[in-house]
N, CA, C and O atoms as a printed pandas DataFrame, in Angstrom:
     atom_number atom_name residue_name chain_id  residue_number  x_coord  y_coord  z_coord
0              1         N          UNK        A               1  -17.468   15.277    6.825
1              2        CA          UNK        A               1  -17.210   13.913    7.214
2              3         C          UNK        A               1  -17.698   13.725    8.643
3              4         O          UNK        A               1  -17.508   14.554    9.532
4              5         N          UNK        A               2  -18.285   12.669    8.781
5              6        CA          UNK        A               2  -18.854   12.669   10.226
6              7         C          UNK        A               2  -18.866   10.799   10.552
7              8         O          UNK        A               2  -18.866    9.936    9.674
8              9         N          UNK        A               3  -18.876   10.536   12.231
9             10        CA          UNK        A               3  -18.860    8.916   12.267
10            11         C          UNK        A               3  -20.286    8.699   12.062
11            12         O          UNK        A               3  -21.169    9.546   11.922
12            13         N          UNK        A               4  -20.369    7.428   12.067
13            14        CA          UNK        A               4  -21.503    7.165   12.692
14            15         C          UNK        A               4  -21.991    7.042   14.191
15            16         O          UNK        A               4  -21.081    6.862   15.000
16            17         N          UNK        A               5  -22.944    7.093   14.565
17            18        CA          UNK        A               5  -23.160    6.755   16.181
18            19         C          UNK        A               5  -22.669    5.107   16.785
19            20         O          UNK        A               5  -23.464    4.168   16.739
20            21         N          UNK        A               6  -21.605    4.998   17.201
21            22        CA          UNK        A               6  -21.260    3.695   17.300
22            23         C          UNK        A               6  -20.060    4.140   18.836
23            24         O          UNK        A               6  -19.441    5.146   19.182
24            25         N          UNK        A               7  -20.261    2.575   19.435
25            26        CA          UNK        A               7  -19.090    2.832   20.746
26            27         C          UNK        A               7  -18.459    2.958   20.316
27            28         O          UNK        A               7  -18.214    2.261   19.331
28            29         N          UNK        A               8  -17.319    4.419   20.899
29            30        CA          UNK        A               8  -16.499    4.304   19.897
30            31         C          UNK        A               8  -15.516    5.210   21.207
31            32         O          UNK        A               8  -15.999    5.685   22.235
32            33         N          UNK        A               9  -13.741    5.266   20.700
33            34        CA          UNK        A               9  -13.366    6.490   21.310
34            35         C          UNK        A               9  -12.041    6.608   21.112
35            36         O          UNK        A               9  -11.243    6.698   22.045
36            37         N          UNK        A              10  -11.651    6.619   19.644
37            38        CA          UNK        A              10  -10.787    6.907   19.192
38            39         C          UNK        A              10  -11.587    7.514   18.072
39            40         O          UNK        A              10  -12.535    6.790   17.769
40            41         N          UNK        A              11  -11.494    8.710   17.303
41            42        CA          UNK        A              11  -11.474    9.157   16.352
42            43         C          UNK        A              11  -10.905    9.866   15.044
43            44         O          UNK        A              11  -10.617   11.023   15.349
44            45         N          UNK        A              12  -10.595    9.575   13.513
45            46        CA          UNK        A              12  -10.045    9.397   12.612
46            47         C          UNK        A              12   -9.729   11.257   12.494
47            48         O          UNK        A              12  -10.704   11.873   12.925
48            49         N          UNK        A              13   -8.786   12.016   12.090
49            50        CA          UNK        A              13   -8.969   13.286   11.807
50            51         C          UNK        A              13   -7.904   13.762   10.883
51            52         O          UNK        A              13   -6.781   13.258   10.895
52            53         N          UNK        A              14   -8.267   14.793   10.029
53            54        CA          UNK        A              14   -6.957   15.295    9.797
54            55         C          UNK        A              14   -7.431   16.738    9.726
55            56         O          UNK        A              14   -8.433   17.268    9.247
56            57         N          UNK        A              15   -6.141   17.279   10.502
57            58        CA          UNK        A              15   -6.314   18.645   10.678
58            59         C          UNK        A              15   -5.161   19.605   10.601
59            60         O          UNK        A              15   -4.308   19.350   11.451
60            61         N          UNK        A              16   -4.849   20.757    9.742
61            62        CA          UNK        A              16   -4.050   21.508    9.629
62            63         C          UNK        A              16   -4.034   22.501   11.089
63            64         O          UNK        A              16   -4.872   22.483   11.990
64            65         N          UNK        A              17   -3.022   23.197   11.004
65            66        CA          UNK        A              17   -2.674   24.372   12.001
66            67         C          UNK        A              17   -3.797   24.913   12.174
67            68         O          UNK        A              17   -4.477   24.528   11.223
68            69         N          UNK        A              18   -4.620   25.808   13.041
69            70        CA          UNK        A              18   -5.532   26.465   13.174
70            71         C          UNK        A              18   -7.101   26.112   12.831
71            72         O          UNK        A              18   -8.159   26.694   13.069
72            73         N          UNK        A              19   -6.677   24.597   12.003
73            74        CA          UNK        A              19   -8.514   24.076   12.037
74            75         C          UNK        A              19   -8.820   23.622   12.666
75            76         O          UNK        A              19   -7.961   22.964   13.253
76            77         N          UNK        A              20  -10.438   23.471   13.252
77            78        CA          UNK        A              20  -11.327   23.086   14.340
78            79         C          UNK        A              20  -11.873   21.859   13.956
79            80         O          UNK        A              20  -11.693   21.599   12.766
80            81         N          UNK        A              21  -12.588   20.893   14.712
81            82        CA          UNK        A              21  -13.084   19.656   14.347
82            83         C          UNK        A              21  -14.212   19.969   15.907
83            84         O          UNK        A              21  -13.825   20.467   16.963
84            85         N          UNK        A              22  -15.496   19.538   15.618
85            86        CA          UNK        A              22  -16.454   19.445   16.682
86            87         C          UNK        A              22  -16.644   17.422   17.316
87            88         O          UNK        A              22  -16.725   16.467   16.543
88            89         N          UNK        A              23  -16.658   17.366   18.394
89            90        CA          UNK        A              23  -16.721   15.836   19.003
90            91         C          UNK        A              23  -17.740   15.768   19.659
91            92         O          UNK        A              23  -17.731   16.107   20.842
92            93         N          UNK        A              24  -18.988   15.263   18.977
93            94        CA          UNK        A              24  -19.883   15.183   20.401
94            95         C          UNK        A              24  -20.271   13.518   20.967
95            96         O          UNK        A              24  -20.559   12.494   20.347
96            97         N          UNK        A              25  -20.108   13.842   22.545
97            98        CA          UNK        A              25  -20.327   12.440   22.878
98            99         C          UNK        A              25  -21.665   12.244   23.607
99           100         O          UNK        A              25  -22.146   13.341   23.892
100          101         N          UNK        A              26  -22.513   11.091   24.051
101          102        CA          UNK        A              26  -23.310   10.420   24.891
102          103         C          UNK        A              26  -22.883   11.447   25.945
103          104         O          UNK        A              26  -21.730   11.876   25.997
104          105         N          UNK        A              27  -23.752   11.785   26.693
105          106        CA          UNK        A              27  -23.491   12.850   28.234
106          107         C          UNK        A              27  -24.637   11.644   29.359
107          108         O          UNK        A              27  -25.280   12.027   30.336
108          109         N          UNK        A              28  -24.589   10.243   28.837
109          110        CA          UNK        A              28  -25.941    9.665   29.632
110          111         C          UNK        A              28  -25.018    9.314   30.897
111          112         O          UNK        A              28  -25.478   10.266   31.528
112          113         N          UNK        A              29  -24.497    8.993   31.413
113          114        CA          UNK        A              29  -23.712    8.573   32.612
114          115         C          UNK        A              29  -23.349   10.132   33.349
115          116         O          UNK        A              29  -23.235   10.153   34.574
116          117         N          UNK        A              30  -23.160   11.529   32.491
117          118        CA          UNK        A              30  -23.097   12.767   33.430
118          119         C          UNK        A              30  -21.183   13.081   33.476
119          120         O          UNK        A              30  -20.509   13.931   34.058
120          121         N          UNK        A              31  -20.929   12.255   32.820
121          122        CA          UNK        A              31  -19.497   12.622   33.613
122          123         C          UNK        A              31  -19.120   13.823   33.217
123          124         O          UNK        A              31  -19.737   14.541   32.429
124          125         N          UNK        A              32  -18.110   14.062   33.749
125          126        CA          UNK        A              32  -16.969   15.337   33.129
126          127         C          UNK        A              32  -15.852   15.246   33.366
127          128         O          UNK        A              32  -15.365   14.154   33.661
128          129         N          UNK        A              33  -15.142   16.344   33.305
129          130        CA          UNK        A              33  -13.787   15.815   33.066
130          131         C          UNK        A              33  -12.971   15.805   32.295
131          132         O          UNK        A              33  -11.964   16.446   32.595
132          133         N          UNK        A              34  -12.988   15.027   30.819
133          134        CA          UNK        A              34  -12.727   14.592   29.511
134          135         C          UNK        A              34  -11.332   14.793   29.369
135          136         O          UNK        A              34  -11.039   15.972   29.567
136          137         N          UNK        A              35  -10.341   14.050   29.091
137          138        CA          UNK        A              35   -9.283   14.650   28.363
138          139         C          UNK        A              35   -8.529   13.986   26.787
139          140         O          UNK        A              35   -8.604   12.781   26.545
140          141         N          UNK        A              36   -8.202   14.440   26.339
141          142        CA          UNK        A              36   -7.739   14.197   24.847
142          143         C          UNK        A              36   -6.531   13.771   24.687
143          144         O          UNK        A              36   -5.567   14.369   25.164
144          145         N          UNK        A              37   -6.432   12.653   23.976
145          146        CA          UNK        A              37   -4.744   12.643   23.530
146          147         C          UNK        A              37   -4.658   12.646   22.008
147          148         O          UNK        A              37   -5.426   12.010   21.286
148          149         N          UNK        A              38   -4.047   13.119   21.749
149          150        CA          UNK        A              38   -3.482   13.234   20.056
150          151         C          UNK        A              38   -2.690   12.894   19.636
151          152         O          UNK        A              38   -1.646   13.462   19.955
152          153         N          UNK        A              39   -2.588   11.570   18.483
153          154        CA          UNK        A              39   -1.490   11.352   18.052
154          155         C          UNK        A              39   -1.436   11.432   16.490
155          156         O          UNK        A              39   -2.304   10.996   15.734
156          157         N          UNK        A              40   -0.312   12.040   16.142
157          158        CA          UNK        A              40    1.033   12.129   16.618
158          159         C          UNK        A              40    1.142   13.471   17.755
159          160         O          UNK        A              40    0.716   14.624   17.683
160          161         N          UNK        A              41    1.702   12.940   18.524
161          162        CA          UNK        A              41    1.566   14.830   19.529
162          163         C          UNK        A              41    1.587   15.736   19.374
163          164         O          UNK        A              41    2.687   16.136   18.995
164          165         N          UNK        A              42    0.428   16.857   19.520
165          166        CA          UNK        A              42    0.706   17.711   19.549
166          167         C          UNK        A              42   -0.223   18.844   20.189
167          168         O          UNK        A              42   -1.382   18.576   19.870
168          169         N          UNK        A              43   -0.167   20.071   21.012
169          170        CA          UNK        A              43   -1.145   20.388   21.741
170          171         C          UNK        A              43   -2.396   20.817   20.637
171          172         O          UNK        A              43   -2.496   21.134   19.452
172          173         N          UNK        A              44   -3.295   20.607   21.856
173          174        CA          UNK        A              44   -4.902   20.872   20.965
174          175         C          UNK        A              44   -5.915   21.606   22.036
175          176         O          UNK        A              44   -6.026   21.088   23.147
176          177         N          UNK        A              45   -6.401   22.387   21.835
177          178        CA          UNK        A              45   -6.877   22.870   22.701
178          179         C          UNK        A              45   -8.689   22.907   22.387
179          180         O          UNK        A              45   -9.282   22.831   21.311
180          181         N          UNK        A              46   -9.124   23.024   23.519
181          182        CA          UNK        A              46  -10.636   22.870   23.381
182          183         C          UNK        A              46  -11.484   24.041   23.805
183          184         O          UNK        A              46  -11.871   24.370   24.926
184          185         N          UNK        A              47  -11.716   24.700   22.370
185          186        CA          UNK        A              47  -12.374   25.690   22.160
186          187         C          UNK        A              47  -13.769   26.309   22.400
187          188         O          UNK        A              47  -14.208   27.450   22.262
188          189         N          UNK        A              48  -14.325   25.092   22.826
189          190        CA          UNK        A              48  -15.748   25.380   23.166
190          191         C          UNK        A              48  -16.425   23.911   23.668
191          192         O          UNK        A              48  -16.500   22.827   23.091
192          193         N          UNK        A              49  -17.011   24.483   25.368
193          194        CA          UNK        A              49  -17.641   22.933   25.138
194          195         C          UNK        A              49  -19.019   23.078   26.010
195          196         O          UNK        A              49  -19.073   23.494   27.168
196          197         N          UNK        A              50  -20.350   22.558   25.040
197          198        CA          UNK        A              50  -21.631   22.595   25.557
198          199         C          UNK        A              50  -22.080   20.930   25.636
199          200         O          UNK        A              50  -21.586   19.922   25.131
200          201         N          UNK        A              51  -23.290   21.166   26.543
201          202        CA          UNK        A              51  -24.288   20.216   26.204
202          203         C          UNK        A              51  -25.295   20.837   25.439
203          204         O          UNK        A              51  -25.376   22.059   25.307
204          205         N          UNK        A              52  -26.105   19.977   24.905
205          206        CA          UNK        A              52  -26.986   20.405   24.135
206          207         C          UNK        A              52  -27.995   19.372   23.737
207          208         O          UNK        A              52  -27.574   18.443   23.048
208          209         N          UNK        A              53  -29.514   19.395   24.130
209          210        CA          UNK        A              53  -30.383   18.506   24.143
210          211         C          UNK        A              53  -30.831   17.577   22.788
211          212         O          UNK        A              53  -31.029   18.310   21.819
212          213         N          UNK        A              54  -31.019   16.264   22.524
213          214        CA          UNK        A              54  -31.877   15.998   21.458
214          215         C          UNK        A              54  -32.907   15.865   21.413
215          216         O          UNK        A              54  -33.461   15.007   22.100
216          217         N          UNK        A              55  -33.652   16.769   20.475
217          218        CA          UNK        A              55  -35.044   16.510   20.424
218          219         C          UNK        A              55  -35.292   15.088   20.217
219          220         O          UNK        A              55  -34.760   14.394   19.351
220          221         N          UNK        A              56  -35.880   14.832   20.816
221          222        CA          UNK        A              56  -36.632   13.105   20.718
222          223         C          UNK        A              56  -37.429   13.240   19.042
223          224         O          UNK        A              56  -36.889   12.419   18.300
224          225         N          UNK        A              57  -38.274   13.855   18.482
225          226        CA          UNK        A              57  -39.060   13.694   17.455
226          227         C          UNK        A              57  -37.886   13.473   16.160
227          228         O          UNK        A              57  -38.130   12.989   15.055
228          229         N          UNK        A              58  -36.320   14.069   16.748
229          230        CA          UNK        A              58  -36.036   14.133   15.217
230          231         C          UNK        A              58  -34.780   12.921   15.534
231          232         O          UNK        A              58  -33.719   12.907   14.910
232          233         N          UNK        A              59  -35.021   12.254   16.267
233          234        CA          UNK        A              59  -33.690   11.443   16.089
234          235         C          UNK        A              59  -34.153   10.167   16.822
235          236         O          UNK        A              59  -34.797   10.399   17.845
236          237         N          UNK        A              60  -33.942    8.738   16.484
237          238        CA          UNK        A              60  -34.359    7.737   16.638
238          239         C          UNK        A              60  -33.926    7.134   18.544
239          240         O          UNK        A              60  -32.784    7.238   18.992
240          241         N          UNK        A              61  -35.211    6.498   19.437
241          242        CA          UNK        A              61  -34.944    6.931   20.584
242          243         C          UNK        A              61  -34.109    6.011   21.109
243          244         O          UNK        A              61  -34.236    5.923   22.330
244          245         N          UNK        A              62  -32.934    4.965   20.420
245          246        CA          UNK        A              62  -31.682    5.077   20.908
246          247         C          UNK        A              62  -30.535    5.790   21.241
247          248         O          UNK        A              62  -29.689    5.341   22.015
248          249         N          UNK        A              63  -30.444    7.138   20.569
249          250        CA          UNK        A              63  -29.774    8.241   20.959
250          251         C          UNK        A              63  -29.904    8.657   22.673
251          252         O          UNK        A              63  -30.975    8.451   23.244
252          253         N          UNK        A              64  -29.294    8.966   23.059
253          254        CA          UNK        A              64  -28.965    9.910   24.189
254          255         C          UNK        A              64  -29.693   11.327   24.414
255          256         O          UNK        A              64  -29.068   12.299   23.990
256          257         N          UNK        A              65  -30.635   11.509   24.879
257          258        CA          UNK        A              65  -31.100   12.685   25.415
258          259         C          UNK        A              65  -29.870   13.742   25.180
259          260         O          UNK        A              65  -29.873   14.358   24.114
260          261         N          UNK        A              66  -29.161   13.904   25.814
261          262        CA          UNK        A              66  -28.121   14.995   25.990
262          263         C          UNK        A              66  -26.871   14.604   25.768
263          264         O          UNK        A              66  -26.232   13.736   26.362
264          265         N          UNK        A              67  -26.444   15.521   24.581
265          266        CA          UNK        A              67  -24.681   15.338   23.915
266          267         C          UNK        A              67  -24.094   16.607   24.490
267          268         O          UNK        A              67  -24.631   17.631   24.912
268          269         N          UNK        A              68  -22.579   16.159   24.358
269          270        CA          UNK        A              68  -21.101   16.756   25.367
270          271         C          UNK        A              68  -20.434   16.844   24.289
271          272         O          UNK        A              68  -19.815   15.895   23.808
272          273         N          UNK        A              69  -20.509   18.562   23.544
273          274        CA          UNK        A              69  -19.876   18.672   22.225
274          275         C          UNK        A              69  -18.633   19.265   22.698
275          276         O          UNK        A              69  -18.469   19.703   23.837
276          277         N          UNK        A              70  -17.907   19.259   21.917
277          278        CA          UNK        A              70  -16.526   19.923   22.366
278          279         C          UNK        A              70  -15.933   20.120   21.394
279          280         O          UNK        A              70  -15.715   19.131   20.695
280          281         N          UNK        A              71  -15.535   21.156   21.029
281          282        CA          UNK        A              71  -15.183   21.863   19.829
282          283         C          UNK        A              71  -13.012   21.859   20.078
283          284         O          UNK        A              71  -12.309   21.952   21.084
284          285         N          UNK        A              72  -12.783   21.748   19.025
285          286        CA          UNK        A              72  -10.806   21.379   19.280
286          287         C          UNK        A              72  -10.744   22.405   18.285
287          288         O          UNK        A              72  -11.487   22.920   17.449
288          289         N          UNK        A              73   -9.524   22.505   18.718
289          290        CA          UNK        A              73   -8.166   23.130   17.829
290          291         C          UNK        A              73   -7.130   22.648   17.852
291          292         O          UNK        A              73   -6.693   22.355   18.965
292          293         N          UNK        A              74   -6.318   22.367   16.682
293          294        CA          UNK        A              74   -4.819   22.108   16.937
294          295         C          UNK        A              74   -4.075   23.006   16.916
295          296         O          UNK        A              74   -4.006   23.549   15.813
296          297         N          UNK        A              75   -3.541   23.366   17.585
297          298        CA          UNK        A              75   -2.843   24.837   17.894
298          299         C          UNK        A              75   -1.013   25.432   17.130
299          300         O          UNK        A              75   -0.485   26.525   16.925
300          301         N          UNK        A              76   -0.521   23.644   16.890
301          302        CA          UNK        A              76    0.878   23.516   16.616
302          303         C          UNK        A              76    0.886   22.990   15.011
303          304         O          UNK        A              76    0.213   22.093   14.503
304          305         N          UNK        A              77    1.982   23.951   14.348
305          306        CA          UNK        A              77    1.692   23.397   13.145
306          307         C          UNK        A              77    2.811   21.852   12.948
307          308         O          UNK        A              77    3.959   21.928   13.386
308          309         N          UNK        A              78    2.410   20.764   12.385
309          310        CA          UNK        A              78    3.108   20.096   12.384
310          311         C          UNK        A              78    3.968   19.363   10.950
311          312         O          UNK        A              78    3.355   19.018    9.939
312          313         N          UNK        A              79    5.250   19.242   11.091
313          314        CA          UNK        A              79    6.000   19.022   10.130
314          315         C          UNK        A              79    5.545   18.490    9.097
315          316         O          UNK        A              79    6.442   17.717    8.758
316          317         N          UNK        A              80    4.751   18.408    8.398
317          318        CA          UNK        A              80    4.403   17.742    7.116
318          319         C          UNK        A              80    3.688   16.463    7.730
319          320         O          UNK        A              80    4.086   15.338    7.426
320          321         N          UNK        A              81    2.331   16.712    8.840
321          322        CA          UNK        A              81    2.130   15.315    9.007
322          323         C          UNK        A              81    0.904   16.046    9.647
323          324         O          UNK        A              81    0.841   17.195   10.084
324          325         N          UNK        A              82   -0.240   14.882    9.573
325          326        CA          UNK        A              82   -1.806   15.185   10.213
326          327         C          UNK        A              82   -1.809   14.607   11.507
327          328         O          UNK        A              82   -1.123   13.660   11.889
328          329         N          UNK        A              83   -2.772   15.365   12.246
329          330        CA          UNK        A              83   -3.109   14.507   13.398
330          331         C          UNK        A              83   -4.211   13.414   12.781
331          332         O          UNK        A              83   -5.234   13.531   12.105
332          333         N          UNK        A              84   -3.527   12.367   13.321
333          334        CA          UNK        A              84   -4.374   11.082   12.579
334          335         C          UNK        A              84   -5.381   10.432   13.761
335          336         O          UNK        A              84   -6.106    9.468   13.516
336          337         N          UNK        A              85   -5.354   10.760   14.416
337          338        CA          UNK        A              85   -6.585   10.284   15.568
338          339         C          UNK        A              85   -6.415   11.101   16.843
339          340         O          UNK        A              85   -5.331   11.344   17.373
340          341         N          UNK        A              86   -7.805   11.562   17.346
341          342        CA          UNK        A              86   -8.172   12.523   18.708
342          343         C          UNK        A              86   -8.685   11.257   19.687
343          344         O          UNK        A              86   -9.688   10.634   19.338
344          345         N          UNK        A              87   -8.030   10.919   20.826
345          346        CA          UNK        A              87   -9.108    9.854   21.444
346          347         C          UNK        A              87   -9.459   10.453   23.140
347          348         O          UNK        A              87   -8.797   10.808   24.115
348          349         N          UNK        A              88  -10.622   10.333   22.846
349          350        CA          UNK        A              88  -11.190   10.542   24.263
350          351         C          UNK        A              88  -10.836    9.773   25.600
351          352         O          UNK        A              88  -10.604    8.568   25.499
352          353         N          UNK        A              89  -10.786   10.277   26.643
353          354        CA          UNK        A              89  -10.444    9.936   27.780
354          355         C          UNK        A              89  -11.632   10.077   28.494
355          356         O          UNK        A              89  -12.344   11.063   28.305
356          357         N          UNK        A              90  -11.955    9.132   29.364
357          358        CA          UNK        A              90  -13.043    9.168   30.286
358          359         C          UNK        A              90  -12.144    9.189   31.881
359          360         O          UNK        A              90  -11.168    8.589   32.331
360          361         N          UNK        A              91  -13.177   10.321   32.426
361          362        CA          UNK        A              91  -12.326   10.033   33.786
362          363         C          UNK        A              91  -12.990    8.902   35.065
363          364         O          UNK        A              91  -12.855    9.053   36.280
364          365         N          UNK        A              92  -13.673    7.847   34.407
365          366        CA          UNK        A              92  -14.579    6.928   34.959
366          367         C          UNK        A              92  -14.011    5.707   34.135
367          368         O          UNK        A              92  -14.200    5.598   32.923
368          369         N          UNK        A              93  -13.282    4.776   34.910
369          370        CA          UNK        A              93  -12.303    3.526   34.633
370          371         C          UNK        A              93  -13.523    2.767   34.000
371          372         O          UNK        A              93  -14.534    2.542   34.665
372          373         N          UNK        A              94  -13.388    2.377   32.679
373          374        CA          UNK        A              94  -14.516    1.450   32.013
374          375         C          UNK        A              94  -15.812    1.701   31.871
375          376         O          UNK        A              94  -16.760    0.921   31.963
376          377         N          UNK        A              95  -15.792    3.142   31.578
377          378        CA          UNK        A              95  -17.231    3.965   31.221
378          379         C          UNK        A              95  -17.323    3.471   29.041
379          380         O          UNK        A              95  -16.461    3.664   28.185
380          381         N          UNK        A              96  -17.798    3.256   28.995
381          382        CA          UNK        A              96  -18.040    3.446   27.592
382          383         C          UNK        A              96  -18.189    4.695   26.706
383          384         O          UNK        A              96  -18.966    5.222   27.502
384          385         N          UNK        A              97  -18.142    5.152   26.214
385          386        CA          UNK        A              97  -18.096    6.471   25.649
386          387         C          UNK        A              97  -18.452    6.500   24.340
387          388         O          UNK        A              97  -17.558    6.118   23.586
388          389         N          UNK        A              98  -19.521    6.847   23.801
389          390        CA          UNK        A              98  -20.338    6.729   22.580
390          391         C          UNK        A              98  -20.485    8.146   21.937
391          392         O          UNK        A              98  -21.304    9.048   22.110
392          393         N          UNK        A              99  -19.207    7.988   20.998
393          394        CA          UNK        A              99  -19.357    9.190   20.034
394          395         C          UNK        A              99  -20.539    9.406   18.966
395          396         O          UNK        A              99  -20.979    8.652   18.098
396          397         N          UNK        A             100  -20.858   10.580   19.309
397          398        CA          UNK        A             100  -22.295   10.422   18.056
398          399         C          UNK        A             100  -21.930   11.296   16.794
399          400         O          UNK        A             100  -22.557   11.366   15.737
400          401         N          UNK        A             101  -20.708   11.978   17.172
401          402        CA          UNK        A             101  -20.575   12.805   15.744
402          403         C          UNK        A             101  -19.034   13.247   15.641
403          404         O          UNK        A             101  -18.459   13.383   16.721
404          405         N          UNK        A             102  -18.441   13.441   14.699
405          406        CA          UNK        A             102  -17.292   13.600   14.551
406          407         C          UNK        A             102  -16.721   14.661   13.332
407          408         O          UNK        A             102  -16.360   14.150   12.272
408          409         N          UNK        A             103  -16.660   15.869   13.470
409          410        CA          UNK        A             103  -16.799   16.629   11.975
410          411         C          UNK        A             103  -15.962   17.794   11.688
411          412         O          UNK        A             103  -15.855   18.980   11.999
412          413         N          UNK        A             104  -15.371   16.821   10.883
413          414        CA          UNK        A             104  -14.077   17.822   10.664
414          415         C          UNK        A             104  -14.036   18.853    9.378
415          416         O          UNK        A             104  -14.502   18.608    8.265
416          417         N          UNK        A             105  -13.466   19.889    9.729
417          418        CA          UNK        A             105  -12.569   21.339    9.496
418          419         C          UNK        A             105  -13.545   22.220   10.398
419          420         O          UNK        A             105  -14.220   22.081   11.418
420          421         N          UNK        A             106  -13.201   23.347    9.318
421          422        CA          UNK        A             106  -14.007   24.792    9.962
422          423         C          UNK        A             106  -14.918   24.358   10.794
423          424         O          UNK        A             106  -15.667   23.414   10.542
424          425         N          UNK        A             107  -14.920   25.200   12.139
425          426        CA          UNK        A             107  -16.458   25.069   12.938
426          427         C          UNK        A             107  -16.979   26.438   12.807
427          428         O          UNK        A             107  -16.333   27.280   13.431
428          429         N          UNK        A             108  -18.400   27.025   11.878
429          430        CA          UNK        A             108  -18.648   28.222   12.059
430          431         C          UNK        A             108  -19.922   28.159   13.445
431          432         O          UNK        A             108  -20.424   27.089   13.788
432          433         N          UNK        A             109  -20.247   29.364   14.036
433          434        CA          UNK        A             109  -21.350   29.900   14.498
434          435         C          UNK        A             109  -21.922   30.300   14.649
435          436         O          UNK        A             109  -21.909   31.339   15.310
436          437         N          UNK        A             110  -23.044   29.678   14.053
437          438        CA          UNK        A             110  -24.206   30.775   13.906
438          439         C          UNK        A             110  -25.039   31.695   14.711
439          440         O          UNK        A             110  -25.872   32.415   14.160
């Protein structure tokens, strides 16, 4: 399951104890920072986080040169209930934040 590329910065999830979901956002403004809130609460931790270039030939040139992936975990198992949305935090008051991918369970690596 994945979004589409759209402004966006709340994202839909459901995730058991110990599964991963990958988030990659627009990196065109540079920021850093990032922080997550999860609701319904619960800690999540962020397992891995790169940039990583787009080739221009394979992706249409409204995309963003360079995505800010960040790989989660939910760490807490929770009572009979999903985390129903991960939303991004920008640490730049009225930055826009353009998720380009959103993909949930297992993250393997190759």
């Amino acid at each position: 399951m994945h979004t589409q590329s759209i402004p966006v910065t709340k994202v839909i999830v459901r995730l058991a104890k110990g599964e991963e979901t990958f988030v990659a956002v627009s990196n065109d403004s540079g920021s850093a920072g990032y922080d997550w809130r999860v609701e319904p609460g619960s800690p999540i931790t962020v397992t891995r986080e790169v940039y990583t270039p787009v080739p221009v030939k394979d992706h249409a040139s409204l995309l963003p040169s360079v995505l800010h992936v960040f790989t989660l975990r939910l760490e807490q198992e929770l009572t009979g209930e999903w985390i129903e949305r991960i939303e991004l935090i920008s640490p730049a008051l009225g930055e826009t934040i353009r998720v380009i991918e959103a993909h949930i369970g297992a993250v393997h690596y190759g």
